[in-house]
Backbone as CSV, one residue per row, in Angstrom:
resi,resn,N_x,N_y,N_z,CA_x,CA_y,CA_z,C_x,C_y,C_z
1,UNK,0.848,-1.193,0.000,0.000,0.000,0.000,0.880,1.239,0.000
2,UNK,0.767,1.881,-1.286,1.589,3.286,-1.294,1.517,4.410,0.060
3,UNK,2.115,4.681,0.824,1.721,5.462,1.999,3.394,6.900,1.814
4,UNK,2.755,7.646,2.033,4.002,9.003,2.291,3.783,9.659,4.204
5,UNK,4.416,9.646,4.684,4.698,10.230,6.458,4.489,11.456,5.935
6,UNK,3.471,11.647,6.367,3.423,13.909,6.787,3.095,14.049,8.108
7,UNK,3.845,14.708,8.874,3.697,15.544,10.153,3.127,14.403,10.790
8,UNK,3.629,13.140,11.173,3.136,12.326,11.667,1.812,11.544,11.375
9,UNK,1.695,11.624,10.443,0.026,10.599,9.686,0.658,10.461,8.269
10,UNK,0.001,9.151,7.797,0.544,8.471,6.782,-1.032,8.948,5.760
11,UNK,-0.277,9.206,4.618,-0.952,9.365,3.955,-1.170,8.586,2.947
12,UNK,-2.324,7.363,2.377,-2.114,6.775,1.512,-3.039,7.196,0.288
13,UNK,-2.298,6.986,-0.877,-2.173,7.681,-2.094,-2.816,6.774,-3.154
14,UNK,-2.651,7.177,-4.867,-2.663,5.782,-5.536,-2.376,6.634,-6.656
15,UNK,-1.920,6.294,-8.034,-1.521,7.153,-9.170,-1.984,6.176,-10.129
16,UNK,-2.657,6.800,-11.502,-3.599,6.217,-12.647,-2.744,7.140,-13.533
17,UNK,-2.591,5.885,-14.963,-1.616,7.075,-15.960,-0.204,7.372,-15.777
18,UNK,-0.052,7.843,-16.564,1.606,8.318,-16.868,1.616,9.345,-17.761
19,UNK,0.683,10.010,-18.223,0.329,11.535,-18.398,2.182,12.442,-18.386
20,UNK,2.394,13.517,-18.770,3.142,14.424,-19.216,3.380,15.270,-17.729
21,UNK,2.087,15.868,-17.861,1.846,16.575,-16.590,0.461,15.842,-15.143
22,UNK,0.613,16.399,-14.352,0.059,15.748,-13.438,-1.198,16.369,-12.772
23,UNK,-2.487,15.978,-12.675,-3.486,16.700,-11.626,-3.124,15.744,-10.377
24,UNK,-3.764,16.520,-9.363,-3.843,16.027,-7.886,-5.257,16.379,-7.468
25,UNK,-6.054,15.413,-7.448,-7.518,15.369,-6.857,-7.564,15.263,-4.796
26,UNK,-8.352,16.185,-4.942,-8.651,16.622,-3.002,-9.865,16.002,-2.703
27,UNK,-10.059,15.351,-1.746,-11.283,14.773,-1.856,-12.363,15.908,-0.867
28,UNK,-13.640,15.919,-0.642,-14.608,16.391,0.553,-14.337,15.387,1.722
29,UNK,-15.223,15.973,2.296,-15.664,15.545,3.539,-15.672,13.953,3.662
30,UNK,-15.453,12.759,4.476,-15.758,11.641,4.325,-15.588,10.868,3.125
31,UNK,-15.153,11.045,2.372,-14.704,10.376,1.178,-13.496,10.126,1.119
32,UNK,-13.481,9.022,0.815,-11.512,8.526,0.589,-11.457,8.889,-0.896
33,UNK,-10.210,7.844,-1.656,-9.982,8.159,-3.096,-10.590,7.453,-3.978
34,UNK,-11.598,6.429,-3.347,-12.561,5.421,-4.324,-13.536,6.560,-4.907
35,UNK,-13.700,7.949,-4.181,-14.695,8.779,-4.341,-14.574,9.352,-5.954
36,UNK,-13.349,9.269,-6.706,-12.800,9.827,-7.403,-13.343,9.048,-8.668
37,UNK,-14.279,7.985,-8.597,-14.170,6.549,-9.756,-14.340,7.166,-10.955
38,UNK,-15.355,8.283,-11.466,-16.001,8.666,-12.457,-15.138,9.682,-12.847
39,UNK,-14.072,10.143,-12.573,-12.622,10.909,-12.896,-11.665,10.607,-13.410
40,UNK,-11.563,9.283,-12.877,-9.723,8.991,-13.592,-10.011,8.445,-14.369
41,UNK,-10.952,7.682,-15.379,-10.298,7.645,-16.966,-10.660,8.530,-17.797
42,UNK,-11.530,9.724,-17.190,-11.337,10.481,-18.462,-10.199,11.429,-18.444
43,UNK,-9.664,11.727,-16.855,-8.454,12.437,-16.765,-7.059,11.717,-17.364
44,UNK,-6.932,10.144,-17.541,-5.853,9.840,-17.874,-6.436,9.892,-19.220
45,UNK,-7.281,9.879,-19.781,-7.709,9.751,-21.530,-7.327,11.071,-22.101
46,UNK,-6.971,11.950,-21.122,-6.408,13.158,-21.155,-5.821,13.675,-21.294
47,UNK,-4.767,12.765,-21.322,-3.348,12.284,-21.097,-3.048,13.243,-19.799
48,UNK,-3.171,13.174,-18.958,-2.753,13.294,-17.535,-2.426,12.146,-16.706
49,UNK,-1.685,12.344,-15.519,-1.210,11.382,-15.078,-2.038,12.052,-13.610
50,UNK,-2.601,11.071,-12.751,-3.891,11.484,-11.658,-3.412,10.689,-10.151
51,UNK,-3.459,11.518,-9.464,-2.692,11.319,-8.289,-4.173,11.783,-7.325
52,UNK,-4.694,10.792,-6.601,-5.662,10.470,-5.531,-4.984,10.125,-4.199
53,UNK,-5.818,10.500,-3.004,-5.313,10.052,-2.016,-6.019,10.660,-0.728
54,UNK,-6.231,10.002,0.414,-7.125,9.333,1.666,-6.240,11.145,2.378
55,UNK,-7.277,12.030,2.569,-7.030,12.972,3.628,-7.054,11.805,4.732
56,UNK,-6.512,13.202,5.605,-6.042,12.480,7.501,-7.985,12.548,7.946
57,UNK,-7.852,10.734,8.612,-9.123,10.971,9.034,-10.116,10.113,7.905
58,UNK,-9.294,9.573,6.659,-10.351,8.650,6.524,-9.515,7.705,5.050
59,UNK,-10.161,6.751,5.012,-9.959,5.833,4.042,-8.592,5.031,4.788
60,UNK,-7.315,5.122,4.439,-6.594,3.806,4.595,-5.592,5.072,4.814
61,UNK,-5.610,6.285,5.522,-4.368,7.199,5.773,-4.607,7.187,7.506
62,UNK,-3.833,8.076,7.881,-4.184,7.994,9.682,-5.276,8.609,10.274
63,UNK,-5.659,8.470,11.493,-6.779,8.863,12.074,-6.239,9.658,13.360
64,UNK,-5.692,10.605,13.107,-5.250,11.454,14.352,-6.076,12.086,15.205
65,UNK,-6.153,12.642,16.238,-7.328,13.166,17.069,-7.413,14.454,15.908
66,UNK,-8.785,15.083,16.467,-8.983,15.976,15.524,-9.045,17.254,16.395
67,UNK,-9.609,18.911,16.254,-10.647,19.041,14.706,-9.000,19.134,13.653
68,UNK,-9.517,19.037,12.537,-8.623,19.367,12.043,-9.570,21.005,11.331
69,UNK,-7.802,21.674,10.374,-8.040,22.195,9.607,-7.793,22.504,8.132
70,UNK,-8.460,23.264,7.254,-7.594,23.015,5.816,-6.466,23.095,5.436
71,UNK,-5.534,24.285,6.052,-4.448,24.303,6.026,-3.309,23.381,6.520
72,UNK,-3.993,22.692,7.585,-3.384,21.152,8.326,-2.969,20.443,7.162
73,UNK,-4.281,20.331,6.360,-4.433,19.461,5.334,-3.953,19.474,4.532
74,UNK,-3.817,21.023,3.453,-3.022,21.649,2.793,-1.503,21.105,2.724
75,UNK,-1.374,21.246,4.143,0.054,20.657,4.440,0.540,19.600,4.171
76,UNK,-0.506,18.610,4.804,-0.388,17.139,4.307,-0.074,16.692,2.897
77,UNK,-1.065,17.815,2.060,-1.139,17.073,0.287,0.069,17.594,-0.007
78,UNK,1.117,19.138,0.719,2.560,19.288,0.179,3.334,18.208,0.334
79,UNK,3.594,18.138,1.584,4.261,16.459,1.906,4.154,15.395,0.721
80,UNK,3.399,15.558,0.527,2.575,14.030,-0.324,3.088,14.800,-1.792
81,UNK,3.316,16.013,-2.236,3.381,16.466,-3.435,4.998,16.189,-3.621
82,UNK,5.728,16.643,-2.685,7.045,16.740,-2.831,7.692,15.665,-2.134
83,UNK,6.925,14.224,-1.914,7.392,13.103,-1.688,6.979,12.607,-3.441
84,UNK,6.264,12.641,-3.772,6.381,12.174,-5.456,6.383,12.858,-6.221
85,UNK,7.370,14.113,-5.866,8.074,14.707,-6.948,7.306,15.303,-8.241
86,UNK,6.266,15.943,-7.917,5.230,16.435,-8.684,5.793,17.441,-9.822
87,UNK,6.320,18.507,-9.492,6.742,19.466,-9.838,5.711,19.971,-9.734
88,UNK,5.346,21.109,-11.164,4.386,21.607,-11.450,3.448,21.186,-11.643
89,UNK,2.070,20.975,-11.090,0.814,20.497,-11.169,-0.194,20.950,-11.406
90,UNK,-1.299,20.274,-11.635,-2.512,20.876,-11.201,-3.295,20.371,-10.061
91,UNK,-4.188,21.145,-9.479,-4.504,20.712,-8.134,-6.283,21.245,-8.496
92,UNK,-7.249,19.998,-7.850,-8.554,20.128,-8.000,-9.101,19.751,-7.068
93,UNK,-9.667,20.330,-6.130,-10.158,20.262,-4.811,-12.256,20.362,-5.189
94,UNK,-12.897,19.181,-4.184,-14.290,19.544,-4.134,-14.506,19.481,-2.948
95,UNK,-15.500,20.727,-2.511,-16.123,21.008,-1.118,-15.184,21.087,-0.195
96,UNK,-14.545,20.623,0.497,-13.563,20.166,1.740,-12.099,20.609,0.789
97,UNK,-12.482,19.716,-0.057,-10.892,19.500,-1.239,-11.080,20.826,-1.855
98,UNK,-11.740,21.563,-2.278,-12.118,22.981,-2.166,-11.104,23.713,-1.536
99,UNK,-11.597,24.077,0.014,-11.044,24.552,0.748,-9.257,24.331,1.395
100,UNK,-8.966,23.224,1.106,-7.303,22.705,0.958,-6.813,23.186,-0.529
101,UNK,-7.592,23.156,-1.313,-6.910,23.441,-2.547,-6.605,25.130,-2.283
102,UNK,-7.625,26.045,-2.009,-7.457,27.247,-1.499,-6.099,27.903,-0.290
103,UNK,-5.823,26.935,0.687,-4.831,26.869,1.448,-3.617,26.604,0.658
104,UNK,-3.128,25.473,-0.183,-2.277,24.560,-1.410,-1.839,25.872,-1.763
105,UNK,-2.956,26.989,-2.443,-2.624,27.535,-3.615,-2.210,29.399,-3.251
106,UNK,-2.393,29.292,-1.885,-2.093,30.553,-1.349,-0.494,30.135,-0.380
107,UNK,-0.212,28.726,-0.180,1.424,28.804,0.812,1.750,28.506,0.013
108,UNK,1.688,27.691,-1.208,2.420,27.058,-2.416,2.311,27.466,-3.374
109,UNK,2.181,28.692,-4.038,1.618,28.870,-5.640,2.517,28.331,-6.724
110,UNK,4.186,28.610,-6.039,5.299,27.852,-7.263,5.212,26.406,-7.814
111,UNK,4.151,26.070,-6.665,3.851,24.053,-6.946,2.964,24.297,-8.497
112,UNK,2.116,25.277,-8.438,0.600,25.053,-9.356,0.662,25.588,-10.565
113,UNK,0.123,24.793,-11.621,-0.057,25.610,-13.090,-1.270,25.911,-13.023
114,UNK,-2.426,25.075,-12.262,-3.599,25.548,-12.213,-4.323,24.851,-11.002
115,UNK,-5.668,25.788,-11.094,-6.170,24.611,-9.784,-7.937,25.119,-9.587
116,UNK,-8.519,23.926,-9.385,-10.072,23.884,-9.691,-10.569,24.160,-8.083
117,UNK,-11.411,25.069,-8.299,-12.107,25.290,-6.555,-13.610,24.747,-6.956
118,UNK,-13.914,23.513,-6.548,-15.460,22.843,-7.014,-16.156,22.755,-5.949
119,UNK,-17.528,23.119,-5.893,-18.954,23.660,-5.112,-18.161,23.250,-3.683
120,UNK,-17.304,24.840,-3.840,-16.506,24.996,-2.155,-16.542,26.707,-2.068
121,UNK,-16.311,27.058,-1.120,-16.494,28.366,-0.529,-15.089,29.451,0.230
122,UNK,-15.046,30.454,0.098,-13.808,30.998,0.673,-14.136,31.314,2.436
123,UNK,-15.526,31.245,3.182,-15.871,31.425,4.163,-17.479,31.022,3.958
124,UNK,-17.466,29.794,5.145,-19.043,29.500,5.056,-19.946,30.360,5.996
125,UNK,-21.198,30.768,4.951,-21.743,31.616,5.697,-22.909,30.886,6.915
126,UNK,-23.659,31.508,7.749,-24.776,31.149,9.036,-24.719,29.981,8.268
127,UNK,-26.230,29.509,7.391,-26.863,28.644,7.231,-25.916,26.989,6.806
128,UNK,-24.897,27.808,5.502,-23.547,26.699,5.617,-23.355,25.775,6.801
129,UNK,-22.607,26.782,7.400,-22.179,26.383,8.950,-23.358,26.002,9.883
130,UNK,-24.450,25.706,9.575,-25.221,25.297,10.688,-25.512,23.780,9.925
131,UNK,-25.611,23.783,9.011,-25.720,22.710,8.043,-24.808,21.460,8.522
132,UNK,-23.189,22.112,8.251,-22.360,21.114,8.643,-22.143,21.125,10.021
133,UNK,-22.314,21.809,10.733,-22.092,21.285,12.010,-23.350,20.528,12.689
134,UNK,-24.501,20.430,11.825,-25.636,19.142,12.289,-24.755,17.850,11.870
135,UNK,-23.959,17.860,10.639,-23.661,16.807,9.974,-22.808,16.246,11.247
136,UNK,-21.935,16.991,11.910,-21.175,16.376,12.777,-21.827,16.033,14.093
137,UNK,-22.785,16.497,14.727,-23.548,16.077,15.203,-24.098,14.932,15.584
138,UNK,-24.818,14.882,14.304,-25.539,13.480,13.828,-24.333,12.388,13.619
139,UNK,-23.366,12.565,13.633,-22.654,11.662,13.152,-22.305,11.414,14.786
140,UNK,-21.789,12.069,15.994,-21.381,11.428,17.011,-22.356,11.079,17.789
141,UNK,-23.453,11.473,17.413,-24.360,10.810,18.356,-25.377,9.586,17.574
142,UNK,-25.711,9.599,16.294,-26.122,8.422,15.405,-25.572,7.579,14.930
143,UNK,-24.291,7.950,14.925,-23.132,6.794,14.188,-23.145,7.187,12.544
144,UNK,-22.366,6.425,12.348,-21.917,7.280,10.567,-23.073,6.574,9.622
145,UNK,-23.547,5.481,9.790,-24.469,4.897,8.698,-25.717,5.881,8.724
146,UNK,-26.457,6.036,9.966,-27.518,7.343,9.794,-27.164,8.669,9.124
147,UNK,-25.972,8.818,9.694,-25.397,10.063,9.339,-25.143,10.427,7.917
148,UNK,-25.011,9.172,7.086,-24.280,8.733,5.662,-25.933,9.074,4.947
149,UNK,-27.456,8.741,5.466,-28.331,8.396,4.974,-28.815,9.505,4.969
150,UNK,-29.005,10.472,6.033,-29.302,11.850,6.212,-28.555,13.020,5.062
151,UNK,-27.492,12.497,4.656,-26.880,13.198,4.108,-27.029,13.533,2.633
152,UNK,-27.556,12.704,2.127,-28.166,12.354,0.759,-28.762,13.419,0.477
153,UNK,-29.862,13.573,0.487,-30.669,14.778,0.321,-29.971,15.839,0.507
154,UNK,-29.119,16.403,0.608,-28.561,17.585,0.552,-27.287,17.978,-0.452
155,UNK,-26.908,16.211,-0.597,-25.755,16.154,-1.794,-26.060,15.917,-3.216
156,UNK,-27.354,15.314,-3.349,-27.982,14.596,-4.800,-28.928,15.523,-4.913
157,UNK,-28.951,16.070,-6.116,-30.017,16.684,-6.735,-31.684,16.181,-6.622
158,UNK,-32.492,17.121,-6.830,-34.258,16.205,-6.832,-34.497,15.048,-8.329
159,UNK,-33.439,15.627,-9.300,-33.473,15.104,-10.455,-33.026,14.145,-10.932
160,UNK,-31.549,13.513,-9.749,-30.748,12.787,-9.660,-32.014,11.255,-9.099
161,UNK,-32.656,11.872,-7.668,-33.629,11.221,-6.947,-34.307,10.549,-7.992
162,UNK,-34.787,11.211,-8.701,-35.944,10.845,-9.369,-35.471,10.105,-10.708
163,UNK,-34.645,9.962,-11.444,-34.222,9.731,-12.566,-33.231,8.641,-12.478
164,UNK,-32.762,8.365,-11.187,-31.690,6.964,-11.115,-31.682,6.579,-9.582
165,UNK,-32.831,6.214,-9.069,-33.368,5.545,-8.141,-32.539,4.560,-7.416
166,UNK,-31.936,3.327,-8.764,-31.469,2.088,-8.203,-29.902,2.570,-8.527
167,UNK,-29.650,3.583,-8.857,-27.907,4.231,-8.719,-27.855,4.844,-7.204
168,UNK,-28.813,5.344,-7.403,-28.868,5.957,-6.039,-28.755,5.060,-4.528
169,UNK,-29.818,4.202,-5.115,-29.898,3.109,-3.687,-28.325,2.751,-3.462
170,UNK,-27.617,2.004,-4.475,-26.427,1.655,-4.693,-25.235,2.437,-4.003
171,UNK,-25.512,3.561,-4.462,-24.457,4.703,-3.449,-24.454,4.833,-2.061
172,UNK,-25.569,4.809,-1.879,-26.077,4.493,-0.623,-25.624,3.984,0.353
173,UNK,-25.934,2.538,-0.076,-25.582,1.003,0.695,-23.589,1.521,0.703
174,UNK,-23.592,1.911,-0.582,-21.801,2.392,-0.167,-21.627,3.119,0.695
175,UNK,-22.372,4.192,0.864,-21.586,5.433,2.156,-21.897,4.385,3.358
176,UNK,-23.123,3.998,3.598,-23.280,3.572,4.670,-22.660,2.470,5.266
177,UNK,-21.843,1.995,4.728,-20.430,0.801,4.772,-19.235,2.075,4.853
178,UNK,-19.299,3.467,4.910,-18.045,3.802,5.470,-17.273,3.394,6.760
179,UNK,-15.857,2.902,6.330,-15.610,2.452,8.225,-15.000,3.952,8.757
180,UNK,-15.308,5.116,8.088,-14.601,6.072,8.974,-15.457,6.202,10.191
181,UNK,-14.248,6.947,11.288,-15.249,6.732,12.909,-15.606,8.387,12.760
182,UNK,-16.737,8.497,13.581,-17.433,9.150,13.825,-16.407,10.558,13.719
183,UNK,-15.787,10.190,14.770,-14.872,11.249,15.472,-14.328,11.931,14.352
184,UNK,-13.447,10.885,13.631,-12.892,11.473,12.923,-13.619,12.306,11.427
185,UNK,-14.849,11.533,10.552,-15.684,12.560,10.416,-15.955,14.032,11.090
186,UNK,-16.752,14.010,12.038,-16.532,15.183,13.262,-14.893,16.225,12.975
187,UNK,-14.124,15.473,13.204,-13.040,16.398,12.959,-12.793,16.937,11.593
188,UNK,-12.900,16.481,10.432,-13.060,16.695,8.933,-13.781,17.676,9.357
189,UNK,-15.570,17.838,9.468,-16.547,19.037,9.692,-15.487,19.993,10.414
190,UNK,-14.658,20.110,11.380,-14.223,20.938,11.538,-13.432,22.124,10.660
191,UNK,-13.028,21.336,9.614,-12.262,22.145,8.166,-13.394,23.151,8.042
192,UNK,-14.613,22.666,7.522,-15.371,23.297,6.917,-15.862,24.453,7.481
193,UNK,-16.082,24.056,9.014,-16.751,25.319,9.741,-16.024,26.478,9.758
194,UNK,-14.325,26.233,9.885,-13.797,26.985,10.465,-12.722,27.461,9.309
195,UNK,-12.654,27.243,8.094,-12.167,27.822,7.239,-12.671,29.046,6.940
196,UNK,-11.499,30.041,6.234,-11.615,31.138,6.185,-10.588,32.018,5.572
197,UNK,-11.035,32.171,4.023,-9.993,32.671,3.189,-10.011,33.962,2.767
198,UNK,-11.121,34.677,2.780,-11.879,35.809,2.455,-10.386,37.034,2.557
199,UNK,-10.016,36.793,3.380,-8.829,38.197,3.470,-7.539,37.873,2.558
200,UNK,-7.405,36.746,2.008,-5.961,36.304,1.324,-6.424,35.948,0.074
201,UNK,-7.832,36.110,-0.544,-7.643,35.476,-2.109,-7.321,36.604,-2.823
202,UNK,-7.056,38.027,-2.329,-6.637,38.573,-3.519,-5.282,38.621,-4.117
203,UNK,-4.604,37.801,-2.947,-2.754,37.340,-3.312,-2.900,35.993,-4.026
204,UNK,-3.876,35.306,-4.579,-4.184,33.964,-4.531,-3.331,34.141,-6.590
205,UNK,-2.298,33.910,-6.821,-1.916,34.262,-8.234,-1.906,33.435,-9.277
206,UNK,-2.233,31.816,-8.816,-2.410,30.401,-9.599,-3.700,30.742,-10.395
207,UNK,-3.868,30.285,-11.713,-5.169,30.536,-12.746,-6.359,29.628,-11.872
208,UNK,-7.601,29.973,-11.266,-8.127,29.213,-10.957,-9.626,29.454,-11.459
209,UNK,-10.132,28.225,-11.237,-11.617,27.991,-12.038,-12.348,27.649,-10.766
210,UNK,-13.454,27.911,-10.580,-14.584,28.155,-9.631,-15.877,26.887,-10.461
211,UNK,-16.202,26.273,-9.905,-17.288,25.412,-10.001,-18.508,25.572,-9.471
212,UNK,-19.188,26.178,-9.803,-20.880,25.240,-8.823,-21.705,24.851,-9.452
213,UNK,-22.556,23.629,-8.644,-23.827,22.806,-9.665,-24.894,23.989,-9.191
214,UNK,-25.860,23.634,-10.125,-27.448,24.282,-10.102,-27.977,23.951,-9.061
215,UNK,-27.648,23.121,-8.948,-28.406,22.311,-7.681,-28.005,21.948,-6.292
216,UNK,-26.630,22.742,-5.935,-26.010,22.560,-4.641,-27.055,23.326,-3.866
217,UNK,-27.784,22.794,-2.854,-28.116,23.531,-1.740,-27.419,23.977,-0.508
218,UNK,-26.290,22.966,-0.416,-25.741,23.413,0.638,-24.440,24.301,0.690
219,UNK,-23.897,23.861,-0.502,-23.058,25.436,-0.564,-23.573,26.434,-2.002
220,UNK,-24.377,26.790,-1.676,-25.187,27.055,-2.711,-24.678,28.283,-4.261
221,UNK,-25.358,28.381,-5.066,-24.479,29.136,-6.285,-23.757,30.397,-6.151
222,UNK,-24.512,31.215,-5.084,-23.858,32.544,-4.536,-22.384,32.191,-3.450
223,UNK,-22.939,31.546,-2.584,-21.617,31.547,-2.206,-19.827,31.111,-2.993
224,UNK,-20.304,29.887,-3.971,-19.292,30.020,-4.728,-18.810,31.062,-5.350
225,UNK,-20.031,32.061,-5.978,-19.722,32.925,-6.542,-18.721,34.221,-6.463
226,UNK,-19.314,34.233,-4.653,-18.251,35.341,-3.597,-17.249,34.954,-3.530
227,UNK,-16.688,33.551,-3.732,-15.565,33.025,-3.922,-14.883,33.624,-5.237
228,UNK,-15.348,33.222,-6.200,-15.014,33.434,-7.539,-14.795,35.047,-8.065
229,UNK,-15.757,36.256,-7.239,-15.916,37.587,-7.529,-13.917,37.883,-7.014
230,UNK,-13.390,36.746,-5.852,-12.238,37.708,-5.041,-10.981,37.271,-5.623
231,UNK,-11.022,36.221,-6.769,-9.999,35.519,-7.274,-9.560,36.405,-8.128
232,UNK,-8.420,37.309,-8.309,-7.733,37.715,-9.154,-7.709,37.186,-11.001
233,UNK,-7.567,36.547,-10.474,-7.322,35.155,-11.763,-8.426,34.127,-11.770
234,UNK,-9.775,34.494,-11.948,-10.867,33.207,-11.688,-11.264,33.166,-13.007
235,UNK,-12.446,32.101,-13.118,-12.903,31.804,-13.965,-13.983,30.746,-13.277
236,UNK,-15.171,31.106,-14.195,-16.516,30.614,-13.336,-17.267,29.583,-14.128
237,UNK,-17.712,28.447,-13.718,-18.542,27.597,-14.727,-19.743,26.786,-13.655
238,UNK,-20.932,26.784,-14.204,-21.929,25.834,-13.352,-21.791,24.887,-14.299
239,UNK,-22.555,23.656,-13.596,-22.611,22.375,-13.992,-24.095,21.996,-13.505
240,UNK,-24.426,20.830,-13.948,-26.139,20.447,-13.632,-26.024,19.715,-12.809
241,UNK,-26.421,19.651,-11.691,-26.772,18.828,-10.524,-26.504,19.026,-8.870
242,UNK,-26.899,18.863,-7.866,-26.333,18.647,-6.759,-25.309,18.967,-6.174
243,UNK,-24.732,19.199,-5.266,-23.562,18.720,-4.147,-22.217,18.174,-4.939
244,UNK,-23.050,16.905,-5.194,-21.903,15.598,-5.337,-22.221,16.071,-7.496
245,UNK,-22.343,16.603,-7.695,-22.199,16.973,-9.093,-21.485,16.139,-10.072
246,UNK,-20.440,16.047,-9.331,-18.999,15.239,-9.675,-19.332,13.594,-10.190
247,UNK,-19.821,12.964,-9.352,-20.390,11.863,-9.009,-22.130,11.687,-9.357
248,UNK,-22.834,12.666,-9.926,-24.137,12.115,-10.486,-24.105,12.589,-11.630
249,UNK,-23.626,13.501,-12.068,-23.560,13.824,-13.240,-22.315,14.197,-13.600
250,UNK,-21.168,13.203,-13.747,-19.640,13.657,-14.152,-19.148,14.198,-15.437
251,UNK,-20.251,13.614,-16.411,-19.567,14.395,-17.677,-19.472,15.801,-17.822
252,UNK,-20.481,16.406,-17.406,-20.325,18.115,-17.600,-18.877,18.614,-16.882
253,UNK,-19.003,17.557,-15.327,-18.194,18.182,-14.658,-16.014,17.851,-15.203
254,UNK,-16.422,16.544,-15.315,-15.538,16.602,-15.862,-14.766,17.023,-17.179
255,UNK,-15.990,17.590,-18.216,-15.182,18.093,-19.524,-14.952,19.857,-18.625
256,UNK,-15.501,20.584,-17.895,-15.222,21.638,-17.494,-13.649,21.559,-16.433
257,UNK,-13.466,20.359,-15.613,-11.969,20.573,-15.475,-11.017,20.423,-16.664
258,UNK,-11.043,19.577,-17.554,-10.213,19.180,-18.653,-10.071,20.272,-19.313
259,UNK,-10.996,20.729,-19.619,-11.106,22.215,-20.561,-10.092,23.268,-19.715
260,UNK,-10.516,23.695,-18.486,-9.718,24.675,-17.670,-7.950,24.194,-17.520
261,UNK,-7.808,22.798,-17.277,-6.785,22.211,-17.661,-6.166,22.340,-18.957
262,UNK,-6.360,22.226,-19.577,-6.010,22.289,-20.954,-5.431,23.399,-21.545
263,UNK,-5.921,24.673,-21.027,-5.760,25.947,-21.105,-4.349,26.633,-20.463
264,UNK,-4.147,25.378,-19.247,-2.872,25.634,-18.488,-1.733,24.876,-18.776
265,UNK,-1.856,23.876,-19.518,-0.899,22.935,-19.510,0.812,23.855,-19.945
266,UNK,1.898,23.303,-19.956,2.789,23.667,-20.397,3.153,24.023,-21.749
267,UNK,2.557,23.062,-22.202,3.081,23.064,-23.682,1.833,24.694,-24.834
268,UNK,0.780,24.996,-23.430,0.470,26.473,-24.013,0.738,27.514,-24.048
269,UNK,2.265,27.369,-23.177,2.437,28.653,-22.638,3.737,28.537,-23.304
């Protein structure tokens, strides 16, 4: 099992492709790098070479006490960048992976040729933050399978619901087989609450692209947007669906990173 030591937690990784240049996918909240499935072959068909891997706190990396924060994290994916010798990359963060990519791209900008901020926020506002901190909630006092089931409805679109029923069930039965512990969920929610970039994106100098679905309720189209208004260097695209956008409806989402990618690669400049 590929694993890299950062700041005391092992981080385990996995690489698809042999690509020219390299993306680095951030995962959200509770998701390891299986989260990524509907990504890596069209990113290596891309010819990119795709580098996944288990934030602290879940999948097959360490489980340190928590809360954590993005910049913790941030830290972690440098470690992990300049243990496999990345060089210049690209870096694509959703929701959680969002907010680390935002940290990544403000202590590190010499790492990045580009980097995707997807239905994530530079500061979550009231309703945000009351949102995820039920999520953590529910999770230490219900256990993660309720917590996994509750969560649905706020990540899948009404259209998603209605139009792929037995995909849906399917996903399902998956979250709710997460073995992450509670706690450490709980500590992940802590990224989210307590991130806060609002005063540093106007030094933020990496080309970056801003994501949101139509259908995110919980970090909803404006708030990305306030994100996207402070980026020096942004660039804005919606996509159709939900939360998990990525994962119910990947093609839009994924020809809109490739495209923004594409634009950065080396060989355009």
């Amino acid at each position: 099992m590929p694993v890299v030591h950062a700041h005391e937690v092992d981080i385990h990784y996995r690489i698809n492709g042999d690509g020219e240049e390299t993306v680095m996918l951030v995962n959200g909240v509770g998701d390891d790098l299986e989260g990524w499935a509907m990504q890596i072959d069209p990113l290596v068909a891309a010819g990119l070479r795709v580098v996944t891997f288990d934030n602290r706190g879940v999948g097959r990396s360490s489980f340190p006490p928590g809360p954590y924060s993005s910049s913790e994290m941030a830290a972690d994916t440098k470690v992990l960048a300049d243990a496999l010798r990345l060089g210049e990359f690209h870096l694509v963060g959703v929701s959680m992976g969002g907010l680390i990519a935002q940290e990544y791209a403000l202590a590190y900008p010499d790492d990045l040729r580009s980097v995707v901020l997807a239905n994530t926020y530079a500061k979550p506002d009231a309703y945000t933050r009351a949102a995820f901190d039920a999520w953590g909630q529910i999770a230490e006092a219900a256990g993660m399978p309720l917590m996994m089931r509750q969560q649905a409805p706020w990540v899948f679109s009404p259209a998603f619901y209605d139009a792929h029923p037995e995909r849906l069930t399917t996903i399902l039965g998956e979250m709710e087989r997460s073995p992450q512990p509670a706690a450490s969920f709980s500590a992940q929610i802590a990224a989210l609450l307590t991130h806060d970039c609002t005063d540093r994106l106007a030094s933020l100098r990496t080309p970056a692209l801003v994501i949101a679905a139509d259908d995110d309720i919980i970090i909803r189209l404006s708030l990305s947007h306030h994100l996207y208004e402070e980026l020096p260097r942004g660039s804005w695209a919606i996509v159709p669906g939900g939360h998990a956008a990525f994962v119910e409806n990947p093609d839009p989402w994924n020809r809109a990173v490739i495209a923004f990618i594409d634009q950065h690669r080396a060989a355009v400049h």
